[in-house]
N, C-alpha and C positions, 0 to 999 in steps of 0.2 A: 533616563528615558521615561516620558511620559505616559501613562495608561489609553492615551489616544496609540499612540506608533507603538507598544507592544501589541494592545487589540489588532491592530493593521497588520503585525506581524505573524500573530495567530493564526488572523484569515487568510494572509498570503500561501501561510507553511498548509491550513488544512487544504485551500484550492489547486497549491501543487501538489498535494498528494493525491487524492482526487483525479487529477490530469494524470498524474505517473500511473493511476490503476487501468484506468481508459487507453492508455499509448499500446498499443500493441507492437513489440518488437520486432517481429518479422515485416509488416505493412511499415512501419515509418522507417524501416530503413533502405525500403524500396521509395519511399517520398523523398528520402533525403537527398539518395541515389541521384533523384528527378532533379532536385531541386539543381542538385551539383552540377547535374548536364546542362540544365540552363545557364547558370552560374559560366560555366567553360565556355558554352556559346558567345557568351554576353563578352565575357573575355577573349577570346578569341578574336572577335569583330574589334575590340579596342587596340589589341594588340597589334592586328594587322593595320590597324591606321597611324599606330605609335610608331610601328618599323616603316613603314610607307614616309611616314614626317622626316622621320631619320636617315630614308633612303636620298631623299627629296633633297634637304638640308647639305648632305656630304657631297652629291652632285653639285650646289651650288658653290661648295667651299672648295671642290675639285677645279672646275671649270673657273671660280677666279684667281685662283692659283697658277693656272695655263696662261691667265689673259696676263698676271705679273709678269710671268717665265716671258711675254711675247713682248708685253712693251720693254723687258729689260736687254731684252737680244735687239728691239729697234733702236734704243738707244746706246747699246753695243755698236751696232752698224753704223750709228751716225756719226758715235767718234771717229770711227775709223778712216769716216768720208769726210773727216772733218768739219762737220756740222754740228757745231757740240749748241747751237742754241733749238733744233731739232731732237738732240740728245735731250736739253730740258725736257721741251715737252712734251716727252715718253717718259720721261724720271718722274714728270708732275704726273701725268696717268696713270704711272705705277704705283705712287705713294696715294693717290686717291683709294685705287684698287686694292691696295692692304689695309687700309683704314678700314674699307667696307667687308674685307672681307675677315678681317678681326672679330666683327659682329657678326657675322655670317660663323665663322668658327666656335663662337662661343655657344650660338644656336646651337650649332652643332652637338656640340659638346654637352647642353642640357638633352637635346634631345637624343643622344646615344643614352644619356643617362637612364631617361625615360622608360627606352627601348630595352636596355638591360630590367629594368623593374619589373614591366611588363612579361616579358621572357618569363622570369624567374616567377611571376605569380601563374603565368601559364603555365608552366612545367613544374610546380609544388599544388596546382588545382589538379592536374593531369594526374599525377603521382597518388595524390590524393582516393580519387576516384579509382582508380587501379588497385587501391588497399582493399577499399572500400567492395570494388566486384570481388575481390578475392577472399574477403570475411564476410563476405555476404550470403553463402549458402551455410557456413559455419553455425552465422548467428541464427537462422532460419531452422536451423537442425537442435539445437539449443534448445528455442522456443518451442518449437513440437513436443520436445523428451517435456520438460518442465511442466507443460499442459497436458503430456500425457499422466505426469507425475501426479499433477493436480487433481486427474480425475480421476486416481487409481485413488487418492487421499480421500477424497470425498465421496466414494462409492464404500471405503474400509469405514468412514465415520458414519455413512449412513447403515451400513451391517451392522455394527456395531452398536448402535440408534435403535433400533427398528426390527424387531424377528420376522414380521413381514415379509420383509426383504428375502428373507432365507428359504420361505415360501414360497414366493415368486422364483426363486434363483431355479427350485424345487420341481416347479411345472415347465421350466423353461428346460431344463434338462429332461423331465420327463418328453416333453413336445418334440425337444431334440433326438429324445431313443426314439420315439413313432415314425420322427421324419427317416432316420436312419433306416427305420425294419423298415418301413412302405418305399424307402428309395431301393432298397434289397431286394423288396419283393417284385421293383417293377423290373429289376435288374435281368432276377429270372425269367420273369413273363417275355423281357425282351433279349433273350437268349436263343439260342439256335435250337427249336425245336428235335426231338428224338427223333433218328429215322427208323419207324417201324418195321420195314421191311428186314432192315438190320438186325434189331430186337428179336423180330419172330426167327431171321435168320441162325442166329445164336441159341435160342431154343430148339429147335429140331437140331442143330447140329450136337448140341450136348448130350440128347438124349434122355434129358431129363422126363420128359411126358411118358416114354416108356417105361421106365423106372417106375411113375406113378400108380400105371396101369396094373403093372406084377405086383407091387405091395396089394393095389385094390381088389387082383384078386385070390391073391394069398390070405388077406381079411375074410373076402368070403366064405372062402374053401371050412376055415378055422371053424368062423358062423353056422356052416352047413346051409348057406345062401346058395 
């Protein structure tokens, strides 16, 4: 190999590698997805005109096989009427009408061929695509973990990099406990206010206030107040 076609080979391997970084597997394999629908369309329309030629085709080979069956029952009848020179010329129309319709069968016969090929790349596209939807949330679930992975790697190499980072990590936890107590405190603020009438209710009923009043003036008394 000459130093031209290995350089040529270099460039080819660095530009597909290059392209393999940029392909993103979850998106191309919704392209490809596309692409195959097309693909089936496109087949689809072929096939239906490949079955259509072959439908087409076996009515013709049908129907000259009727018209043999017909001249050969007319020249059945003729013997019978003893007009066998009658009888010819239904034997001659009939041997015309197998000749034509020998080519007319052969037609046939390629284009069932066709018809079979057709089919079968229809329903191995079909098949295909049906793999295809059914690995296709798989590989899309794949792609997530992997790029989740990726950015758990590249967040541990930049801690790891960087004290900064730990800094940062630092105030954002802090911001975090703020948001936390001020979402707690509006929690309270929006709480079902005290019913005071309740409150005072419970106070006279305890009797506490009275209580206060005998120690207050039991203090006194003590004082000589």
């Amino acid at each position: 190999m000459g130093i031209l076609a290995r350089f040529n080979d270099i460039i080819k391997a660095n530009i597909n590698a290059v392209i393999d970084k940029m392909e993103d597997p979850a998106k191309m394999i919704d392209q490809y997805l596309l692409n195959m629908m097309d693909d089936l369309a496109e087949v689809k329309k072929e096939t239906a005109g490949v079955i259509a030629e072959e439908k087409r085709t076996k009515r013709l080979v049908d129907e000259n096989l009727a018209e043999v069956k017909h001249y050969e029952e007319l020249a059945k009848k003729a013997l019978l009427a003893n007009n066998e020179g009658d009888a010819r010329v239904f034997i001659e129309k009939k041997k015309k009408l197998e000749s034509y319709g020998a080519g007319l069968n052969t037609a046939y016969v390629s284009a069932h061929e066709n018809a079979e090929k057709m089919r079968q790349l229809h329903d191995k596209l079909t098949q295909d695509i049906e793999d295809l939807n059914s690995r296709r949330e798989m590989i899309k679930a794949k792609v997530a973990v992997a790029k989740t992975q990726e950015t758990i790697n590249d967040l541990s190499a930049t801690t790891k990099r960087t004290q900064g980072a730990m800094d940062a990590f630092s105030r954002m936890e802090n911001k975090a406990n703020k948001m936390l107590d001020e979402a707690n405190a509006m929690a309270e603020l929006n709480s079902k206010p005290i019913d005071e009438a309740n409150a005072l209710e419970e106070k006279y009923m305890s009797g506490s206030s009275t209580m206060v009043d005998d120690e207050i003036d039991k203090l006194k008394k003590e004082l000589g107040l």
